[in-house]
C-alpha positions as a Markdown table, in Angstrom:
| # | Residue | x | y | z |
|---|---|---|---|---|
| 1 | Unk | 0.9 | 21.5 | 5.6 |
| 2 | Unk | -2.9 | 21.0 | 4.3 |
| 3 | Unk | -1.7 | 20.1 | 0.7 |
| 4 | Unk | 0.5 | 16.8 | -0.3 |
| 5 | Unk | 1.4 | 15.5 | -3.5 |
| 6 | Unk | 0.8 | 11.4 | -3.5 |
| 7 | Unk | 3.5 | 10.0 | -5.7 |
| 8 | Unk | 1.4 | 6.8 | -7.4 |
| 9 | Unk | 0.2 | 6.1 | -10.6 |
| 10 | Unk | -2.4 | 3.0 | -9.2 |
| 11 | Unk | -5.6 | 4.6 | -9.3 |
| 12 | Unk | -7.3 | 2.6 | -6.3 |
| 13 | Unk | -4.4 | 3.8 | -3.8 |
| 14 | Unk | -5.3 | 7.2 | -4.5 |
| 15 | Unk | -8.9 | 6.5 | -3.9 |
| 16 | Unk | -8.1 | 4.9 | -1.0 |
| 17 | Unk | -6.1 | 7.7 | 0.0 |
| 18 | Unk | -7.9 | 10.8 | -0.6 |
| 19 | Unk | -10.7 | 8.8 | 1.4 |
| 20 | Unk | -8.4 | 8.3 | 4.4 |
| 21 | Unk | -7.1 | 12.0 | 4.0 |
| 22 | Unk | -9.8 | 14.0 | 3.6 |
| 23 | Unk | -10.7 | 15.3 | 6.8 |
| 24 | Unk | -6.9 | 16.6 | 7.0 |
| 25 | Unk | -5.2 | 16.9 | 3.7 |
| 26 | Unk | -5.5 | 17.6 | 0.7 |
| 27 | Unk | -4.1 | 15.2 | -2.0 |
| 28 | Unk | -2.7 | 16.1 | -4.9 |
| 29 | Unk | -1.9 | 13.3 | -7.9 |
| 30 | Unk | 0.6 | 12.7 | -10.4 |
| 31 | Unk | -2.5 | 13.1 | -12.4 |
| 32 | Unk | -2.5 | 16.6 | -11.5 |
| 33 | Unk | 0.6 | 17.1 | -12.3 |
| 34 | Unk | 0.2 | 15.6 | -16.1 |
| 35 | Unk | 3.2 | 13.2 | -15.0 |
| 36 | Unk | 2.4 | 10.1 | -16.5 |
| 37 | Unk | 5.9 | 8.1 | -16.8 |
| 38 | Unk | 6.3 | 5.0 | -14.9 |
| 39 | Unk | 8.2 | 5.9 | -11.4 |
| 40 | Unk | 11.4 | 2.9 | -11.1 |
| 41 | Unk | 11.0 | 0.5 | -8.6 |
| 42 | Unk | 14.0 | -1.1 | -8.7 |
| 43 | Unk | 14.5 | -2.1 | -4.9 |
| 44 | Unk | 15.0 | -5.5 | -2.8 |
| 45 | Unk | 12.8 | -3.8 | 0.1 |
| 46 | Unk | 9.6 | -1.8 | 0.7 |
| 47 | Unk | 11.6 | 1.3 | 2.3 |
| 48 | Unk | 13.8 | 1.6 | -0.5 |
| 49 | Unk | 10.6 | 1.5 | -3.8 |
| 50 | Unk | 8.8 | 4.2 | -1.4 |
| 51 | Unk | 11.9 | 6.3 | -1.0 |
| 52 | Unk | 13.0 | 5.8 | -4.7 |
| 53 | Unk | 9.1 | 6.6 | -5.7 |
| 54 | Unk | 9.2 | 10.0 | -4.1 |
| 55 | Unk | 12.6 | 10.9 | -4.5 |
| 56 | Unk | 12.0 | 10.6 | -8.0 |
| 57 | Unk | 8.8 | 12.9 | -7.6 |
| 58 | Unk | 10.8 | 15.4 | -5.7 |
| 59 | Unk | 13.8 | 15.8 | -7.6 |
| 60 | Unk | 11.3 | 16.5 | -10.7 |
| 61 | Unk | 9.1 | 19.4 | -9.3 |
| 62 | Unk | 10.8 | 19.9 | -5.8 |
| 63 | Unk | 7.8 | 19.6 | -3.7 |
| 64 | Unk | 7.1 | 17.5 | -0.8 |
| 65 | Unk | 5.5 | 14.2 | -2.0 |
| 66 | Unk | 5.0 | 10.8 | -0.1 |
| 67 | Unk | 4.8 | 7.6 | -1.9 |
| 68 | Unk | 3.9 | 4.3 | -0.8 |
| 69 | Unk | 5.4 | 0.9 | -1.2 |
| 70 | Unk | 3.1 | -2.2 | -0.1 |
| 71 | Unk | 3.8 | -5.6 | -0.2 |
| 72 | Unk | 1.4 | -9.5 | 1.4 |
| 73 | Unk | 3.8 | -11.5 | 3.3 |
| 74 | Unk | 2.9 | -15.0 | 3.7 |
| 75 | Unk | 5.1 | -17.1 | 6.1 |
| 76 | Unk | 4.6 | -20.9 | 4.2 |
| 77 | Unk | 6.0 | -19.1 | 1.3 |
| 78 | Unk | 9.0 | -17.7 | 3.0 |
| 79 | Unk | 7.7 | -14.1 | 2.8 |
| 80 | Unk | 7.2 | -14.5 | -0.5 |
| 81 | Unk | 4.6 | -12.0 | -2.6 |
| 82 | Unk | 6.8 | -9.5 | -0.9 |
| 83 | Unk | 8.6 | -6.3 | -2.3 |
| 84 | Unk | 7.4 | -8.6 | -5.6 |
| 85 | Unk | 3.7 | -8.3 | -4.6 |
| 86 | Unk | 2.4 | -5.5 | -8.0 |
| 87 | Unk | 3.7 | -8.5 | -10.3 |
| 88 | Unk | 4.0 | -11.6 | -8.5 |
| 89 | Unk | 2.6 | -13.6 | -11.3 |
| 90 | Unk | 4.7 | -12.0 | -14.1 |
| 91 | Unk | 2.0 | -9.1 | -14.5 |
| 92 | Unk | 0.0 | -6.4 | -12.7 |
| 93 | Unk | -3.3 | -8.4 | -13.1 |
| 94 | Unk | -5.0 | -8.5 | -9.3 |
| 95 | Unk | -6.6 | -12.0 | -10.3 |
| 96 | Unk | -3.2 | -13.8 | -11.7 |
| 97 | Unk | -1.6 | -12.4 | -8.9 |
| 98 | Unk | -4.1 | -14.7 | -6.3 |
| 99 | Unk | -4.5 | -17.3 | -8.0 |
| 100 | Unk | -0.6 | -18.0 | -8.2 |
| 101 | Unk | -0.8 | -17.5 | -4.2 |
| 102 | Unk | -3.8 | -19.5 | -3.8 |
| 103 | Unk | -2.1 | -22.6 | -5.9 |
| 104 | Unk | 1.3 | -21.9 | -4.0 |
| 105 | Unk | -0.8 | -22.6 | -0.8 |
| 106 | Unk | -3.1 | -25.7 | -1.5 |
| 107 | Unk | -2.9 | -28.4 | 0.9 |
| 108 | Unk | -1.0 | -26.0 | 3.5 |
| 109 | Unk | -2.9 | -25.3 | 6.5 |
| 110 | Unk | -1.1 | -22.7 | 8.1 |
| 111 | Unk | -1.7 | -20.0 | 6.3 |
| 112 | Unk | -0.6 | -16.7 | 8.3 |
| 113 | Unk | 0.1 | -13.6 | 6.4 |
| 114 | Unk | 0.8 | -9.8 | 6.6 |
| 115 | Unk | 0.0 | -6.6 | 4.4 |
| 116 | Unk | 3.0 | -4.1 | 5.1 |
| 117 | Unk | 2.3 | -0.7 | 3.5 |
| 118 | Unk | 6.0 | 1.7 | 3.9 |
| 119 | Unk | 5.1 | 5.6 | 3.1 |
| 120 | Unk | 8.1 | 7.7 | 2.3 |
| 121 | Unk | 7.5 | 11.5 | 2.9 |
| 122 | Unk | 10.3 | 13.8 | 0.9 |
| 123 | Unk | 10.6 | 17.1 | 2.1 |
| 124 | Unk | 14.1 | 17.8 | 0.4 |
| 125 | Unk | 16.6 | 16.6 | -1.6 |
| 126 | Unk | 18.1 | 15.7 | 2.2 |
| 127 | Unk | 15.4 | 14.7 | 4.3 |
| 128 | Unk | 12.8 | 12.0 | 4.2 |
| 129 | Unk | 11.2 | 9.8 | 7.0 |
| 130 | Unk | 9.5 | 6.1 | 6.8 |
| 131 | Unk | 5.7 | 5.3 | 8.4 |
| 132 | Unk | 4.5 | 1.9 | 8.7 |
| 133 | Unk | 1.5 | 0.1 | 9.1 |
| 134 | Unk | 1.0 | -3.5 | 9.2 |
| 135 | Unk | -1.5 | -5.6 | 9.4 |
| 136 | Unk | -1.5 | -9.5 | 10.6 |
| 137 | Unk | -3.6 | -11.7 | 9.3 |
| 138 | Unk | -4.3 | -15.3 | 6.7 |
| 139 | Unk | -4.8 | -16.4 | 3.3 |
| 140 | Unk | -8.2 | -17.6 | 2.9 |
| 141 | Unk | -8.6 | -20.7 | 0.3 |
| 142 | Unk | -10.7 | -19.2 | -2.4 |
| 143 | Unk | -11.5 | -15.3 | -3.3 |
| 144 | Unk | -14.2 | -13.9 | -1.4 |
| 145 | Unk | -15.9 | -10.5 | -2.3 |
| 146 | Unk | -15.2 | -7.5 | -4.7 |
| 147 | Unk | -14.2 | -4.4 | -2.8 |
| 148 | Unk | -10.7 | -3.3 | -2.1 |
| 149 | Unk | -8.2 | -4.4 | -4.8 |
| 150 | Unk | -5.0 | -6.7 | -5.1 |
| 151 | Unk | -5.1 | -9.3 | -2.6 |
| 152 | Unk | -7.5 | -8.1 | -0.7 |
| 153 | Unk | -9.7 | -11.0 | -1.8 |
| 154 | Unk | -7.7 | -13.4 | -0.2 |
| 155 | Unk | -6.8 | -12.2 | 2.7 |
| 156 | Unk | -8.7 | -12.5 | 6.0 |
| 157 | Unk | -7.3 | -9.8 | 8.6 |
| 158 | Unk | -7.3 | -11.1 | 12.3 |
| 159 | Unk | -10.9 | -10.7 | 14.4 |
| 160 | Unk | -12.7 | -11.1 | 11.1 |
| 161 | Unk | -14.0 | -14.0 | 9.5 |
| 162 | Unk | -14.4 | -12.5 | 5.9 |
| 163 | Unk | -11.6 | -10.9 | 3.7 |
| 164 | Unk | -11.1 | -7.6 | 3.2 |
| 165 | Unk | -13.0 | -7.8 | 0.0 |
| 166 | Unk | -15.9 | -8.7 | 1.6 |
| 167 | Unk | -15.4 | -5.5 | 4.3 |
| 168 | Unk | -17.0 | -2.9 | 4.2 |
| 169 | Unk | -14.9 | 0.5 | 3.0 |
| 170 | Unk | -15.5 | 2.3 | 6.3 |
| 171 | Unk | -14.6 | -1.5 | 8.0 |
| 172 | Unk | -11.1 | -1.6 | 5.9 |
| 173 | Unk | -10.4 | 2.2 | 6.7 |
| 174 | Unk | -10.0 | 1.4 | 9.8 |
| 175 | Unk | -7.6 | -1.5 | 10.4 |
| 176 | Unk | -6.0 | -1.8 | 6.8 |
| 177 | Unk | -2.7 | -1.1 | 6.8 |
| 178 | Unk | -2.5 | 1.3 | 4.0 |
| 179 | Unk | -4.8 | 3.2 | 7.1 |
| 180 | Unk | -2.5 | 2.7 | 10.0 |
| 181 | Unk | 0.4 | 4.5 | 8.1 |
| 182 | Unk | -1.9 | 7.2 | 7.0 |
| 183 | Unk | -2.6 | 7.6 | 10.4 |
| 184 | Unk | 1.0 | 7.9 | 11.5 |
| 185 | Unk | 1.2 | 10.3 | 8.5 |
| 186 | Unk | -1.5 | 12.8 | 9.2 |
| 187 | Unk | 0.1 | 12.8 | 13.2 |
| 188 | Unk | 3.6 | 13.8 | 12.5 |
| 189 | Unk | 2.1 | 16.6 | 9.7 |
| 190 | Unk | -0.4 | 18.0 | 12.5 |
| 191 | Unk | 2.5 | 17.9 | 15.0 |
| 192 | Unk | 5.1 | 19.2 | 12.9 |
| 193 | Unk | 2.7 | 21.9 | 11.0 |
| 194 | Unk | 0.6 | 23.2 | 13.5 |
């Protein structure tokens, strides 16, 4: 399989994606497919937004699809962003969205945290199977730097003094955890597909 349709509207995973892909796979995009209503995301956990993302996809055009679902766990705050992670402060806005987790967090000194990124892959009605990549790491106390997107700001992943804003792209393609389940992605399609 050198073709896959990504099930996501958020323009900056599909960047992200197609980068990480492109050696392998080619990525196809709702986009592509003129499909612009909003996918449901009605699940308590990441598993069950990624397999209701690309189920939905599937049952539409009936073509394999993957989606993702990807979520910042911070201990201190009882796991909270979460499965909530997209709207944490009520909206989509990246900057609302850390400064809500920055305020929940002042005076707290530990400050661990993980991104989780869950891919579904849908190859029937039937069958479907989960990758996961995680990535451990803690909440800085301000934004630092402009690349990536989300939290990414705030978040300093473990061996690294900056955050992955302040990484560089080829830096965050390696250890992110979007990258660690693309990885486990493109393995099972170059095993299974050969």
């Amino acid at each position: 399989m050198k073709k896959l349709l990504f099930a996501s509207h958020n323009p900056s995973k599909v960047s992200e994606l197609i980068r990480l892909t492109s050696s392998y796979l080619e990525i196809d995009t709702l986009a592509d497919l003129n499909y612009t209503k909003e996918i449901p995301e009605t699940g308590e956990t990441l598993e069950e937004n990624a397999l209701q993302k690309a189920q939905t996809i599937y049952n539409e055009f009936s073509i394999p699809c993957f989606s993702d679902d990807s979520g910042l766990f911070i201990h201190a705050l009882g796991g909270e962003p979460g499965v909530h992670s997209a709207h944490y402060s009520g909206s989509r806005n990246h900057s609302l969205n850390n400064q809500l987790v920055l305020d929940k967090l002042k005076g707290v000194s530990q400050r661990e945290a993980y991104f989780k990124t869950v891919f579904c892959l849908v190859f029937n009605s039937e069958e479907h199977i989960f990758f996961e990549g995680i990535v451990k790491g803690q909440i800085a106390s301000e934004p630092q730097g402009s690349g990536g997107f989300g939290y990414d700001p705030i978040f300093i992943p473990e061996g690294h003094t900056g955050t992955f804003g302040t990484l560089d792209a080829a830096v965050k393609a390696q250890l992110s955890h979007r990258a660690r389940a693309t990885q486990q992605l493109i393995k099972f399609l170059a095993e299974t597909y050969k």
